[in-house]
Each structure stands twice: as C-alpha cells, then as structure tokens.
One Martini backbone bead per residue (centre of mass of N, CA, C, O) as a GRO file, in nm:
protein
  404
    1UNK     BB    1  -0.937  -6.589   5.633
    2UNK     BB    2  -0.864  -6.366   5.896
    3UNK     BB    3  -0.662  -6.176   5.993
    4UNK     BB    4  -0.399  -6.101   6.222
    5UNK     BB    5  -0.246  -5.856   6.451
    6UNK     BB    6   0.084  -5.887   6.589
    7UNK     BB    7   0.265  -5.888   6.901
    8UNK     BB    8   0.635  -5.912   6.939
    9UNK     BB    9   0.897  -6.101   7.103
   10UNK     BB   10   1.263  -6.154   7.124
   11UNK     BB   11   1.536  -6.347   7.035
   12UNK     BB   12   1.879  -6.398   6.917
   13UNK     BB   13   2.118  -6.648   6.996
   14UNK     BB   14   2.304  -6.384   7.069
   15UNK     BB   15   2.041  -6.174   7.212
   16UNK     BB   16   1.895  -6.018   7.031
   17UNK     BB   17   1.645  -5.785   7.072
   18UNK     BB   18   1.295  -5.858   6.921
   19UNK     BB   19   1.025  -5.644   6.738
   20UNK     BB   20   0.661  -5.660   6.656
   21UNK     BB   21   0.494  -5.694   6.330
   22UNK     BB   22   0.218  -5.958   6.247
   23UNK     BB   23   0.039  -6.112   5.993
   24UNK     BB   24  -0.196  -6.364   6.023
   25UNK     BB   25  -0.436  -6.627   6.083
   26UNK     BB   26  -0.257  -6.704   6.317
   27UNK     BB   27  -0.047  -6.800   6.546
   28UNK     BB   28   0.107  -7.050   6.440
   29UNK     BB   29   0.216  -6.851   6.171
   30UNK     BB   30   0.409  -6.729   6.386
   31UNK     BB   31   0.570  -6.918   6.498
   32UNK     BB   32   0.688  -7.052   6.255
   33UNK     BB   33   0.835  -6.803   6.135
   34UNK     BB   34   1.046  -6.735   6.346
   35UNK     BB   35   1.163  -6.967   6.399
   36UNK     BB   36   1.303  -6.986   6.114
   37UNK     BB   37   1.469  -6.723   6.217
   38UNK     BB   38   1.546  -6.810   6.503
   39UNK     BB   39   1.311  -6.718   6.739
   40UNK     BB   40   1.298  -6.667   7.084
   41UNK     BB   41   0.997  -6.621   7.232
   42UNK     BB   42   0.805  -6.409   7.481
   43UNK     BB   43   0.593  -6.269   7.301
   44UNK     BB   44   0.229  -6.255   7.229
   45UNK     BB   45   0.008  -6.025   7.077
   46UNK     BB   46  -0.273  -5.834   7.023
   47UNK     BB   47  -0.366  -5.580   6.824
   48UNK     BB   48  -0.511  -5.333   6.895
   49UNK     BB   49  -0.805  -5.171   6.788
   50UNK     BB   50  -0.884  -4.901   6.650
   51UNK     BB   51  -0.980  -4.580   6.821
   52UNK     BB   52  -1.171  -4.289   6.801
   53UNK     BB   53  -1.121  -4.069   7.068
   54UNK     BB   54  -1.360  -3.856   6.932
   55UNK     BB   55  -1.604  -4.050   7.015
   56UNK     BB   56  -1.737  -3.892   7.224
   57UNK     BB   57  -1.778  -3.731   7.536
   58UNK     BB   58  -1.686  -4.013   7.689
   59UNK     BB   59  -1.393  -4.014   7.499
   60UNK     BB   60  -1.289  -3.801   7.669
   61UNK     BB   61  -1.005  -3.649   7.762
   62UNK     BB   62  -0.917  -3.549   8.073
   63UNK     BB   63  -0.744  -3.443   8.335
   64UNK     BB   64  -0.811  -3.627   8.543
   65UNK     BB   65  -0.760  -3.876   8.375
   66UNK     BB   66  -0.442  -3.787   8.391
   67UNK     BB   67  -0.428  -3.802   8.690
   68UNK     BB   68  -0.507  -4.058   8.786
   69UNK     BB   69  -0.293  -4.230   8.613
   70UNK     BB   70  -0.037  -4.100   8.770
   71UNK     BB   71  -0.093  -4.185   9.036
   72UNK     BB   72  -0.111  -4.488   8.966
   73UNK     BB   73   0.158  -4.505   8.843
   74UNK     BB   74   0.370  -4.361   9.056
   75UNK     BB   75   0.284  -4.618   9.264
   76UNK     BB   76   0.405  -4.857   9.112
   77UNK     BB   77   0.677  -4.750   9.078
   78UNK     BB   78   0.750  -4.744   9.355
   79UNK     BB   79   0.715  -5.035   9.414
   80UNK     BB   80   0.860  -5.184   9.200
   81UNK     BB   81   0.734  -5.223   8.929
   82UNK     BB   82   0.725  -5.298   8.605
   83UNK     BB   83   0.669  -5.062   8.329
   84UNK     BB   84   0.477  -5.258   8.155
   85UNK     BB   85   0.292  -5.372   8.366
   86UNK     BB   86   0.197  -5.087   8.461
   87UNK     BB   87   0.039  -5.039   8.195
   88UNK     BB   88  -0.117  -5.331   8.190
   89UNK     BB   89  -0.285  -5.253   8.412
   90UNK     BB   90  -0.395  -4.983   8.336
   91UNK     BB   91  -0.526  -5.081   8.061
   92UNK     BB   92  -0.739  -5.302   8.225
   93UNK     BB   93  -0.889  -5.043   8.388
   94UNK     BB   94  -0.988  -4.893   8.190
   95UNK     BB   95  -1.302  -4.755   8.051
   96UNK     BB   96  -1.174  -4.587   7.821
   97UNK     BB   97  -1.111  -4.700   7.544
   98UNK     BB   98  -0.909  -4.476   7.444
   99UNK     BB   99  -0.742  -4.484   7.662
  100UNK     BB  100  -0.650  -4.801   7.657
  101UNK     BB  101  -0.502  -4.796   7.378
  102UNK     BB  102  -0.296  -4.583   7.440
  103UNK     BB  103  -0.147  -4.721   7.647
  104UNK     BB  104  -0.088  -4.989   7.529
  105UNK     BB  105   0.086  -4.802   7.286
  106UNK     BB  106   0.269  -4.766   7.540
  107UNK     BB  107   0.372  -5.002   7.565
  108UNK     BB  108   0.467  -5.142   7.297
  109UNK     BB  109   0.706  -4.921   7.281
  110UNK     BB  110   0.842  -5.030   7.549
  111UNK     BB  111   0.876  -5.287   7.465
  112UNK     BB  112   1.068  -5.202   7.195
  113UNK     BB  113   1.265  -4.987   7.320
  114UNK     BB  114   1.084  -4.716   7.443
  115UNK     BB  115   1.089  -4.474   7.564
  116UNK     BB  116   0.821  -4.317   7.783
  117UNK     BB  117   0.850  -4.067   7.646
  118UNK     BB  118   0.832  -4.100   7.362
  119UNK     BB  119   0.558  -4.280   7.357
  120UNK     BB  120   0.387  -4.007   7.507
  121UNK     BB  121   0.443  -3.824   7.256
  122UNK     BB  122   0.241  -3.984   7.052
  123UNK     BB  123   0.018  -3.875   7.223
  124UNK     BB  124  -0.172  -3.609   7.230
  125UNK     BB  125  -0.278  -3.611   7.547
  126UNK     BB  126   0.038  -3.551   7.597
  127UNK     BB  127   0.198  -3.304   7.690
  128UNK     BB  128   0.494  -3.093   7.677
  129UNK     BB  129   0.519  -3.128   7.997
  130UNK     BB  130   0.510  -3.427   8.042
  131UNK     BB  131   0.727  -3.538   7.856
  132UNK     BB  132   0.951  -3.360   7.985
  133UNK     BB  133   0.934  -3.494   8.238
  134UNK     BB  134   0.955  -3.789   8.203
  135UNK     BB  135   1.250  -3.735   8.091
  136UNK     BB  136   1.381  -3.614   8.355
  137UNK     BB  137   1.316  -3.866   8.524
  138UNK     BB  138   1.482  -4.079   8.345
  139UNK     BB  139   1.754  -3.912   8.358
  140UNK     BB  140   1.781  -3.895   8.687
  141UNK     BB  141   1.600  -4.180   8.837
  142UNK     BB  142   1.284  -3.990   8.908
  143UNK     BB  143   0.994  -4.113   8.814
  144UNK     BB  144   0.807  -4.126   9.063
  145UNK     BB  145   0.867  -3.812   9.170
  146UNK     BB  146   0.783  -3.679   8.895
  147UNK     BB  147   0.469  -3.810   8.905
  148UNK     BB  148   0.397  -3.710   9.164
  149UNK     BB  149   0.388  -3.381   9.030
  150UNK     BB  150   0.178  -3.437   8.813
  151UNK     BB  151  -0.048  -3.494   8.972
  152UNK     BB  152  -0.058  -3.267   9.145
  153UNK     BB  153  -0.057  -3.077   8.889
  154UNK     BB  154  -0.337  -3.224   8.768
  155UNK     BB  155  -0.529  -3.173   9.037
  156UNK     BB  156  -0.503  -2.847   9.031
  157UNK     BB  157  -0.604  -2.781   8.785
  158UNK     BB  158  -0.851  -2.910   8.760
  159UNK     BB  159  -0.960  -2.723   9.006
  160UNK     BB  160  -0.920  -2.477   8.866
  161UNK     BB  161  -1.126  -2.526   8.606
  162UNK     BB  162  -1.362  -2.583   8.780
  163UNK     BB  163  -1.405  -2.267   8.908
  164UNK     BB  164  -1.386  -2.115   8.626
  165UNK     BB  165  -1.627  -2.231   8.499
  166UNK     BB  166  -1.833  -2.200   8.737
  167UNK     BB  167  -1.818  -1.863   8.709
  168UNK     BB  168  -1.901  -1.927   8.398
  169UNK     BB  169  -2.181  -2.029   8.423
  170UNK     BB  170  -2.403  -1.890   8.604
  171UNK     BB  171  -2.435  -1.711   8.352
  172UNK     BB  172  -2.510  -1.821   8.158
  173UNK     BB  173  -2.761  -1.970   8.247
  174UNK     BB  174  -2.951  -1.694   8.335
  175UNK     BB  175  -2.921  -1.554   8.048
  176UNK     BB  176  -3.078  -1.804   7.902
  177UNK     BB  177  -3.344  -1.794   8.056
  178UNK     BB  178  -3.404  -1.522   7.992
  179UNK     BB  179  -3.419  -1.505   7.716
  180UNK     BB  180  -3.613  -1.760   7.681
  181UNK     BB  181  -3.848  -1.583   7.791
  182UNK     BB  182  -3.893  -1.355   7.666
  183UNK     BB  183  -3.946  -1.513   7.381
  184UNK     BB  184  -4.187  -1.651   7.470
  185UNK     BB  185  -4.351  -1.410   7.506
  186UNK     BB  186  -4.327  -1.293   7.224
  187UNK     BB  187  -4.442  -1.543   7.109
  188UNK     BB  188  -4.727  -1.622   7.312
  189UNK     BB  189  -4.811  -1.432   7.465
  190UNK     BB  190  -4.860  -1.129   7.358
  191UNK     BB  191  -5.063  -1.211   7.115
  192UNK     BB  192  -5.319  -1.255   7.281
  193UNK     BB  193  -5.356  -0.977   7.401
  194UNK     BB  194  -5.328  -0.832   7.096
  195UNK     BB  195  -5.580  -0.936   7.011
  196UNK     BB  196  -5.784  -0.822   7.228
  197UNK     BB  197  -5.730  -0.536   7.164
  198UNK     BB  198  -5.814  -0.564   6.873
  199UNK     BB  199  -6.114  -0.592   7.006
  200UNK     BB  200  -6.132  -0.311   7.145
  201UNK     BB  201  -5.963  -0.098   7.062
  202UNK     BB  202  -5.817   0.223   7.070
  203UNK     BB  203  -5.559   0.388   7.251
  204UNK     BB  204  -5.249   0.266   7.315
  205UNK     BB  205  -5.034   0.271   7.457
  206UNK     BB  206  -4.684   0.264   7.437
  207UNK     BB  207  -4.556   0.024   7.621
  208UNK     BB  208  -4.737  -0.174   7.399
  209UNK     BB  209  -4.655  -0.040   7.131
  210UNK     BB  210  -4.382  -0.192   7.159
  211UNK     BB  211  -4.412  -0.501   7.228
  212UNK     BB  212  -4.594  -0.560   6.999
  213UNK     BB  213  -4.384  -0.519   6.806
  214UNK     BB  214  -4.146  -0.700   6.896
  215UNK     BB  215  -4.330  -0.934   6.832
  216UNK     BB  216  -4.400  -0.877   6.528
  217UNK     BB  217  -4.074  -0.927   6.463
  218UNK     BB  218  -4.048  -1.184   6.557
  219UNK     BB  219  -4.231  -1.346   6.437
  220UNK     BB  220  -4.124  -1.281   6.122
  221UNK     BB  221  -3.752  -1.281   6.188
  222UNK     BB  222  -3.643  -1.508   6.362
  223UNK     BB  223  -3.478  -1.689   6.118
  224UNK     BB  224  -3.294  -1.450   6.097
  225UNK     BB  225  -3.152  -1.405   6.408
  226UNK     BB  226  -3.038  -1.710   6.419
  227UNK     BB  227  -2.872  -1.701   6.156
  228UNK     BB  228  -2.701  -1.479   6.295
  229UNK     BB  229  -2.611  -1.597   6.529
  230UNK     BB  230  -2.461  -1.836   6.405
  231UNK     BB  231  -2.276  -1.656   6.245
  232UNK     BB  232  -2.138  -1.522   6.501
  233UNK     BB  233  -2.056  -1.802   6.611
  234UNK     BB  234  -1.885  -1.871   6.396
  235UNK     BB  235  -1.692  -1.622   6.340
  236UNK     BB  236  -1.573  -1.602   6.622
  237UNK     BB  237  -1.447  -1.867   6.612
  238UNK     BB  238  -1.261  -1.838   6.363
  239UNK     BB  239  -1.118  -1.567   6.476
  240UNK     BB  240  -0.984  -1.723   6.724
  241UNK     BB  241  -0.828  -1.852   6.577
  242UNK     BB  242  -0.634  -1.703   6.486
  243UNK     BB  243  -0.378  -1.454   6.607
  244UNK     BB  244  -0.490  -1.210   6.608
  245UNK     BB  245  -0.821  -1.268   6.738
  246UNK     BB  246  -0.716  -1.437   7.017
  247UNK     BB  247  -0.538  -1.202   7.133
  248UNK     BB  248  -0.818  -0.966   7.152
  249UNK     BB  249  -0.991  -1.141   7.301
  250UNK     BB  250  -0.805  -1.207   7.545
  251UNK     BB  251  -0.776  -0.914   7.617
  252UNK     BB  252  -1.078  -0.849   7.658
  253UNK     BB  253  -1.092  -1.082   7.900
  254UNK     BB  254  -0.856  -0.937   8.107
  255UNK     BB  255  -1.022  -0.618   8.075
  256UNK     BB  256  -1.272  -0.713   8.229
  257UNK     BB  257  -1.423  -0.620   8.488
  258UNK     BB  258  -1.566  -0.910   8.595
  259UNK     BB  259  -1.397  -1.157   8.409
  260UNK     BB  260  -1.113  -1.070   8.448
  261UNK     BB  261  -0.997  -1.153   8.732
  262UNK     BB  262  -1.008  -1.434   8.695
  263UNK     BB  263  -0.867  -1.454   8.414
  264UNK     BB  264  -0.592  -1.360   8.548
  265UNK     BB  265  -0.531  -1.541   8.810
  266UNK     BB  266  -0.586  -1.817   8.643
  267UNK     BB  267  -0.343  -1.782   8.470
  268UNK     BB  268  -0.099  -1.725   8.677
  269UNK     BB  269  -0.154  -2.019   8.844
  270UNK     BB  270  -0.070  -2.134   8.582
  271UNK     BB  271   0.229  -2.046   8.529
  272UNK     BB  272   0.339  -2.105   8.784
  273UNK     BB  273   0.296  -2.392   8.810
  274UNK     BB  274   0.420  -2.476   8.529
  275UNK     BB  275   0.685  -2.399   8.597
  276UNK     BB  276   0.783  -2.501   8.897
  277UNK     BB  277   0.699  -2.806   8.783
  278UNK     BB  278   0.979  -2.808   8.607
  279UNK     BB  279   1.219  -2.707   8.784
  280UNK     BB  280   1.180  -2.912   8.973
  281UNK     BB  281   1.230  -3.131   8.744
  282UNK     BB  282   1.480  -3.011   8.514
  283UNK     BB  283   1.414  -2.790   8.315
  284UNK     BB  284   1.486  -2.609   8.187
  285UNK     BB  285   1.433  -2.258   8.159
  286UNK     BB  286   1.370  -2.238   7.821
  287UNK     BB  287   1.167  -2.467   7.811
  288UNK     BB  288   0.982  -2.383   8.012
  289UNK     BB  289   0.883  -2.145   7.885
  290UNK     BB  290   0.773  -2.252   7.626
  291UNK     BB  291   0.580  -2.467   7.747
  292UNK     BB  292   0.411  -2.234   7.922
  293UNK     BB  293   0.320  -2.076   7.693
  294UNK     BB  294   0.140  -2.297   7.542
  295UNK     BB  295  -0.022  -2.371   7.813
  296UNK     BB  296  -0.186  -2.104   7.917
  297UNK     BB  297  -0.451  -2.049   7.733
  298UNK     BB  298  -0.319  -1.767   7.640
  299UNK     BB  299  -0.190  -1.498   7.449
  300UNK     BB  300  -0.089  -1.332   7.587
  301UNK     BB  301   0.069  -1.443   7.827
  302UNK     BB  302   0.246  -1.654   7.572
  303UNK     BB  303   0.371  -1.386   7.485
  304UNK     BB  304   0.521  -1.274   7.729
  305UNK     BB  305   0.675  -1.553   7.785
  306UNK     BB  306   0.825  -1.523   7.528
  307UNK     BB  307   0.996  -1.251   7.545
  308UNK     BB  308   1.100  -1.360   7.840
  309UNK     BB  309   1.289  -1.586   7.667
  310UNK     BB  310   1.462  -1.402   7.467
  311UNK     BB  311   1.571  -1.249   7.675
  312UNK     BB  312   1.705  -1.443   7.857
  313UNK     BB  313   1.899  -1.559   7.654
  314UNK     BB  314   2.039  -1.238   7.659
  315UNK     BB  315   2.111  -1.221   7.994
  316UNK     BB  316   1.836  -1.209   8.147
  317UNK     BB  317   1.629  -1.193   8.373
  318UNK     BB  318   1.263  -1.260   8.461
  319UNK     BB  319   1.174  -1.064   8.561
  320UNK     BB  320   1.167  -0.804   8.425
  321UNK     BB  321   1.010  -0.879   8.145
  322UNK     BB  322   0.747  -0.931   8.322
  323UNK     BB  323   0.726  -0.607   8.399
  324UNK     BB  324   0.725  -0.500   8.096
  325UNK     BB  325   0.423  -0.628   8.011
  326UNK     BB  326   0.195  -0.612   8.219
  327UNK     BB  327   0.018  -0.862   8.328
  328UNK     BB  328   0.195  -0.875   8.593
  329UNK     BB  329   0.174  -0.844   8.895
  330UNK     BB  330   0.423  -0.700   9.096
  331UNK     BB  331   0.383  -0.969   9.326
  332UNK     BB  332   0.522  -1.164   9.130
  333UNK     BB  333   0.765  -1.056   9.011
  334UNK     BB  334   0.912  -1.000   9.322
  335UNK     BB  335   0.938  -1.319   9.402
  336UNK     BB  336   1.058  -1.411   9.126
  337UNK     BB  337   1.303  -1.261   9.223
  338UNK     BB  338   1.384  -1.380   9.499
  339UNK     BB  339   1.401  -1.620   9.384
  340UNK     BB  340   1.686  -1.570   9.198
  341UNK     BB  341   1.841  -1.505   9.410
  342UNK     BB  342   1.814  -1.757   9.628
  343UNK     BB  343   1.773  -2.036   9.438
  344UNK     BB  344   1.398  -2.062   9.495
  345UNK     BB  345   1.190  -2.058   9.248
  346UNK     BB  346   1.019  -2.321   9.245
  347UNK     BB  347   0.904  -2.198   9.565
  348UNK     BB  348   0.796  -1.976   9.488
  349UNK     BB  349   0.607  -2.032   9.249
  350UNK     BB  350   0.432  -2.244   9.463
  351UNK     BB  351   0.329  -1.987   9.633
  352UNK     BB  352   0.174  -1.827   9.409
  353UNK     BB  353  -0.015  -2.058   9.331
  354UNK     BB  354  -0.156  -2.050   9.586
  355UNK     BB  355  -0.229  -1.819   9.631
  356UNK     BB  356  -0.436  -1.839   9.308
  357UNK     BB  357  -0.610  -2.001   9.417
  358UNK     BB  358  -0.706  -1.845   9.655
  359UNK     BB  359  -0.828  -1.599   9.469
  360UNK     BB  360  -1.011  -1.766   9.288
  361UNK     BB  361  -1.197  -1.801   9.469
  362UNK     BB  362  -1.275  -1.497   9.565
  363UNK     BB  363  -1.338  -1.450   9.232
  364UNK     BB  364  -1.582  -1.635   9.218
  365UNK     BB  365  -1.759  -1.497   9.489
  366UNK     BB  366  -1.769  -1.234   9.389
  367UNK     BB  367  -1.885  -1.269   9.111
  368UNK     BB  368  -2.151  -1.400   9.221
  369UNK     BB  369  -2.228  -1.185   9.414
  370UNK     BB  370  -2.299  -0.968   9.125
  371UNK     BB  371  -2.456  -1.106   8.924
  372UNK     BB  372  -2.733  -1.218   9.067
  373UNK     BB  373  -2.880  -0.955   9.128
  374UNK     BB  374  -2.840  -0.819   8.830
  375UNK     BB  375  -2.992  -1.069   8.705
  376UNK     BB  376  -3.246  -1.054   8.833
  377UNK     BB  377  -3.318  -0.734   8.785
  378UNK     BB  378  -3.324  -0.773   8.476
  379UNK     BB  379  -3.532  -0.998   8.444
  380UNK     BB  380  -3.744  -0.852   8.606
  381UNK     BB  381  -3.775  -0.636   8.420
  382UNK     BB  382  -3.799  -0.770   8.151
  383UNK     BB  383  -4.105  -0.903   8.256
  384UNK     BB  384  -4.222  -0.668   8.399
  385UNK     BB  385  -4.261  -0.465   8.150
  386UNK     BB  386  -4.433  -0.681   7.994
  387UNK     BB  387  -4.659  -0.686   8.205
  388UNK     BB  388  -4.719  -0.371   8.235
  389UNK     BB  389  -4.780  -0.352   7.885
  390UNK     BB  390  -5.044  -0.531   7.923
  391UNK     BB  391  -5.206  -0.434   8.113
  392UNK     BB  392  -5.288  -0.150   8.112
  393UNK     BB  393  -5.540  -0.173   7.890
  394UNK     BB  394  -5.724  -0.259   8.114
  395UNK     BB  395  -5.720  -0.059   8.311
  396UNK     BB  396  -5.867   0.136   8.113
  397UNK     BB  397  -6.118  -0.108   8.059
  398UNK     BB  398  -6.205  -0.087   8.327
  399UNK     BB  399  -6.264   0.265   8.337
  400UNK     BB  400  -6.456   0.260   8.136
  401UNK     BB  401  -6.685   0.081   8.254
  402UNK     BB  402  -6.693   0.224   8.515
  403UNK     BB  403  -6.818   0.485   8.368
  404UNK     BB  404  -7.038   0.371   8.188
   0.00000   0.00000   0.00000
C-alpha cells in the first residue's frame, strides 16, 4: 500500500506545541502513533504534493499574481481573520498550481510556529524587498498597513513594466515584419524574376544585378546566417549573465539616443519608489539602500546605489553620493535633499516615483510616434527598392519592344 505524507499538530499533556511531518499508509496508523506518544491533535492534513513552479509559462509568478495576492491578504488581516485562516483561503483559491503550493508552504510554516517573514523568505517568489516590509510590519505590529503598501508598490511596479515593455514590443514587431518581408522577398520573390530576366538577356541595371546578388547569396548562405544569429543571440546573453557584460550592456542602453530615455526614467521611478516604500515601512535606511540595489534592474543603477550605501555607512548624506554618481537627473538628487533635510524622505520619494511614473508614460509616446514613422519609411524604403529594382528591366524590355 502506499504511504501518504501528513502534516500534523498538537500539544502535549504539559501544554507544549508541536507540528511535523509523518509518512504512513494511512490517517488512523498516524493517529495511533500520536496518541502513543500522548499527543492530543489539532490538526492533521496531507502534504501538498511538489510542483515544479517552472512548469510552462502559464505557472510563471509574475508581478501582477504577487499584488492581487498581497491586496486579498492584506484585506483579511485587516478584517481580522487569523493569519493561517488567511492563507488557507488564499491558497484554495489560487488558479496557478505553482503559486497554491507555495503559499500552502507558507501556511504550514506559520503553522508550525515560524514567523511570516521567515516563512516567505524561503520562497524564492518574494523578493527581499517583500520579506524585509513583512518583518518590520510584523515586529512594529502594522502587518495590514504594510501589506497595503506592498501592494500599491506592487500594482505601480506592475503598471510600470506594462509601459516599459509597451514601449518596447511595437518596435520589435514592426522591425521583426520588415525583416521578414525582405527575407520573403529575397528569397521566393525575386528568384522568379531572375529567371525571367535571364531568359530575356541583355545587359541588366545595376539596381537589379545588387538585388539579384543579394538574393542568391541568401538563398546559398541562408543556413550560415541563422546559425550565426542564434550563436549571436546566445553569445550575447551569456555575456549579459556575467558582471562586467550586464555593466556594458546596461550602460549603452541608459545612453542609447531612443530607448535610452524610457529606460532611464523608468529605473529612476522604480528606484524612488522601493525606497521610499521601505523607509516608510521602518526598514533601516542602509538595508533599504542595498534592497534596492538588487531590485533595481540595471547594473549600473545598482552600482551607484552600493557607492551611495558605502557613503552613508561612512557618515554622508544621500544625496551627495547620488550626485557624484551622474545617473539621477539633478532634480531626483535636490528633491532626495530637501527630504533628508526636512524629515520626509520617504514623502519626498513617493512624490519623485510618481513624477516618473507620468515621465514615463510621456517617454513612451513620445518614442512610439519617433519610431513609427521611421521604421515606416525605412520598411518602405527596403521593399520599394526591391521593387524599383526589380521593374527597370522590364522598362527596358518594354522600350526595347516599342522600338522594335
């Protein structure tokens, strides 16, 4: 018969709790086991069974899933439902197998007796952004008013990466189409005209002998081509995985003429904004410091934020280190002053995150109607030479009949 894993709880004569875990072929050779050893039960419950969270893009945790979460928890904390209650709701309700587990996981710790924090911690889901709010929340006594915070920060993040993304697919597909018209064309299109032409003879234009060119060294290379992409593209993310890579790469994208701006302002509001949601949730200002370093995104940002961590520790302000660093706009750095002066940094933050919140959304649009037209003219260029190259010697052919 096969065993089953149970996740018990109980107490014993003297009043002491205990919780584990018990393989046995059934519920009653564990009640047996218990009772032997004087323990009155409270509660006794099968282990969920392991899911691999990578299993397919449908079980991926995004943003998103972790804010709907995080309001629907800190609602019930707020009404007063017991914090077990809380998540065992949560988790009956989860859709993602991969997120119901965990959070299950995250109940039988809390119920054996490990804090929150602790608990959410071991799930590599929730960042360390995440895990440091619910610990000053639960040692200051405000785990409600914290995860409302959390989830604001959670659902402006979300929001935020929706515009960045936005900003940056709709040239992606528009240069993914041109590229594969070209390749169309090049390879079934002007092949068929080829053939004609070299049964008129004659001497063709020069516009049409590049085409033509072109068009037999893709189709003879094609394969060469790919695998040179693909080695590219995988070379490139290699390099991006290491630290001196991520640097590089990282830095020509905050100074790339186009999506340099998107990207720039939107590290700035994502940086302001989980600092600020630290510092107002009590979490030291140099754990917040290297918190947000991590979370940031970019290397070099996260750089800047470790120096600016180093400073502090050595007894400057923030701002200083910020300004020396050259990444934050001026007015990012005067305003992060005006907080530590006055005592309202994390006020301050909160105003900067939403500033770049709507820069961003200008800096999307404002990118979207520079490339639209661009790759218009640029795809139409690319197709429209192709065909002008392709018609002359017909002209020819026509000229050549008229005449004759």
């Amino acid at each position: 018969m096969a065993t089953t894993t149970y996740l018990w709880k109980g107490r014993t004569p003297t009043g002491e709790i205990l919780s584990g875990e018990y393989a046995a072929e059934s519920k009653q050779e564990l009640i047996n086991n218990l009772r032997k050893r004087k323990i009155v039960i409270t509660t006794i419950r099968s282990k969920p069974k392991d899911i691999n969270i990578n299993f397919g893009f449908a079980n991926r945790i995004t943003t998103r899933d972790l804010g709907v979460f995080t309001r629907q928890f800190a609602t019930m904390i707020n009404a007063g439902l017991p914090m077990v209650q809380c998540l065992d709701i949560l988790s009956s309700q989860m859709d993602k197998p991969a997120f119901k587990k965990i959070v299950a996981d995250v109940m039988t710790d809390v119920e054996a007796g490990s804090t929150l924090a602790d608990a959410l911690g071991k799930q590599k889901c929730f960042s360390d952004l995440y895990v440091n709010m619910v610990d000053a929340g639960e040692a200051g006594g405000i785990l409600d008013v914290i995860l409302n915070r959390l989830a604001v920060y959670l659902e402006k993040v979300d929001a935020l990466i929706k515009k960045v993304k936005g900003a940056m697919t709709y040239p992606a597909v528009v240069f993914t189409v041109c590229i594969g018209a070209t390749v169309f064309m090049l390879l079934f299109i002007i092949p068929t005209f080829a053939q004609m032409f070299t049964d008129f003879g004659g001497e063709l234009p020069l516009p049409t002998k590049i085409v033509m060119g072109l068009s037999d060294f893709l189709r003879a290379n094609w394969w060469v081509l790919a695998a040179f992409g693909v080695g590219a593209t995988i070379g490139v993310k290699r390099y991006y995985k290491t630290a001196g890579g991520r640097y590089r790469i990282d830095k020509i994208m905050l100074h790339s003429p186009v999506i340099g701006p998107v990207i720039r302002k939107s590290a700035v509001a994502r940086f302001t904004r989980t600092l600020g949601t630290l510092v107002s949730s009590g979490v030291p200002i140099l754990n917040g410091l290297e918190i947000t370093a991590r979370t940031s995104g970019n290397k070099v940002i996260e750089e800047a934020v470790m120096r600016t961590r180093t400073s502090i520790s050595e007894g400057n302000t923030i701002a200083e280190p910020l300004k020396e660093c050259g990444v934050f706009p001026p007015m990012v750095v005067q305003m992060i002053g005006v907080g530590e002066q006055t005592g309202a940094l994390d006020e301050m933050l909160e105003k900067v995150a939403d500033f770049y919140d709507s820069e961003v959304d200008t800096a999307v649009n404002a990118l979207t109607s520079i490339i639209e037209p661009i790759m218009i003219v640029v795809m139409g260029g690319i197709v429209g030479s192709m065909l002008i190259a392709m018609y002359l010697p017909m002209f020819k052919l026509v000229s050549v009949v008229a005449g004759g």
